[in-house]
N, C-alpha and C positions, 0 to 999 in steps of 0.2 A: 504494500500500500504506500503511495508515493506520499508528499508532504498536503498536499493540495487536498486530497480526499480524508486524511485524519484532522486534517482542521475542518475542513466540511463538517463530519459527524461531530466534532466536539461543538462544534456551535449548534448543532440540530439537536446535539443533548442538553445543551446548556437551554436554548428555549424551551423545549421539552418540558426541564426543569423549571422554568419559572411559571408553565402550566401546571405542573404539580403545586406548585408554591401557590398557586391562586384558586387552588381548588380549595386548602387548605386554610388558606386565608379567607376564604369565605365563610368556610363549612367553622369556625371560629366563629368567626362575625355574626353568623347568623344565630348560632348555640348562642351568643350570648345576649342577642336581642330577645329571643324566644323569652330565655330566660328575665330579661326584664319588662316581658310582658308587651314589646313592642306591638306595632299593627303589623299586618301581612303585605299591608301596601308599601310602610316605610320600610321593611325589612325588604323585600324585592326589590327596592330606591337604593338601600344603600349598599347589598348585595351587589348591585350591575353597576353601581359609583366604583366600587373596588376590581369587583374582577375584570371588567370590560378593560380597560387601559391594560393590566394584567395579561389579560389574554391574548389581546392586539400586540403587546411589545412581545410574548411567545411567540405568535405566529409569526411574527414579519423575522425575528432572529431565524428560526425555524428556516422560513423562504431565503433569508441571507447563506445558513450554513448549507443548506440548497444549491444555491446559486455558487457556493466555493466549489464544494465536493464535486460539479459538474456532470460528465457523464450523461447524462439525458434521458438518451433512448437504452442503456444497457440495464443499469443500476437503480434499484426501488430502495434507497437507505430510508424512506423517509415508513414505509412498510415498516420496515424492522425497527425503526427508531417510537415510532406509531404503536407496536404489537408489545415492545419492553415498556413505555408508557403505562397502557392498557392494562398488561399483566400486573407491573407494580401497585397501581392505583386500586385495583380490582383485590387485589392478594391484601390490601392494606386494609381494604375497609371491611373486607369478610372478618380479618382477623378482629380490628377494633369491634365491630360491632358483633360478632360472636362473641367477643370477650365479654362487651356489654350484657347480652342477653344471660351469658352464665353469672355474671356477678345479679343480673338480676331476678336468675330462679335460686339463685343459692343465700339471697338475703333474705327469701319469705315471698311469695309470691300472694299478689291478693287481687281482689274483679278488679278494681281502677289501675293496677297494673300493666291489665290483656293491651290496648292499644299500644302503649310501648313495649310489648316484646310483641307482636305484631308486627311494626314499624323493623325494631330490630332484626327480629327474622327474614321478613323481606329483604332486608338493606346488606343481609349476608348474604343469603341467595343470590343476588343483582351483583355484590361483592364478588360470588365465585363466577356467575356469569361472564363478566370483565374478566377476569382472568382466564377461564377459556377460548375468550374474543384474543386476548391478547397473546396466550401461545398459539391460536393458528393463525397470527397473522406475523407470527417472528419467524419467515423463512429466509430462503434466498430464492427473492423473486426479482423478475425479472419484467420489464415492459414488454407488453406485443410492440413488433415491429412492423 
């Protein structure tokens, strides 16, 4: 791998990265309005206040480490960089929210409980979901030509 395409990928990982970082930074933001009883409007206002700049300076680094790595018609890094995303993101939140669910049948379980481990259960399942999206899409693919 020449010099050209290992800066490509570390820049398409470093955006990557700061998509992680603003899912994160959201998924904070908003646990802690919920938690202060905000509305669902202002919490949606200040959720896309944060992530939207977030997301747009990910993607366009993304499209920059793109545009280094070159190659065009041969090489799908942005797949592979896409499908390790995907799996990490996915592996992360099955795990947190599985965790959650167990710390919360192992403190006592009670009826006003059900809708949070509901919630939870769902959000681990969707969790392993992502991580199956994201090992089949970490191959070496290639573009039709």
């Amino acid at each position: 791998m020449d010099w050209r395409r290992a800066a490509g990928a570390i820049v398409m990982l470093a955006g990557a990265s700061i998509i992680v970082a603003m899912i994160a930074a959201t998924t904070v933001l908003i646990v802690a309005e919920v938690a202060a009883k905000t509305d669902a409007v202002r919490i949606g206002f200040r959720a896309a206040a944060i992530g939207s700049p977030l997301l747009l300076a990910g993607m366009l680094v993304m499209i920059a480490g793109r545009a280094i790595y070159g190659n065009w018609h041969k090489a799908a890094p942005v797949a592979n960089v896409t499908g390790e995303v995907t799996r990490t993101v996915g592996l992360l939140a099955s795990i947190g929210l599985g965790g959650m669910l167990l710390f919360l049948l192992m403190s006592g379980f009670k009826a006003e409980d059900m809708p949070a481990a509901i919630a939870l259960g769902v959000g681990a399942c969707i969790g392993l979901l992502l991580t199956q999206v994201g090992v089949s899409l970490r191959n070496d693919r290639t573009y039709i030509e």
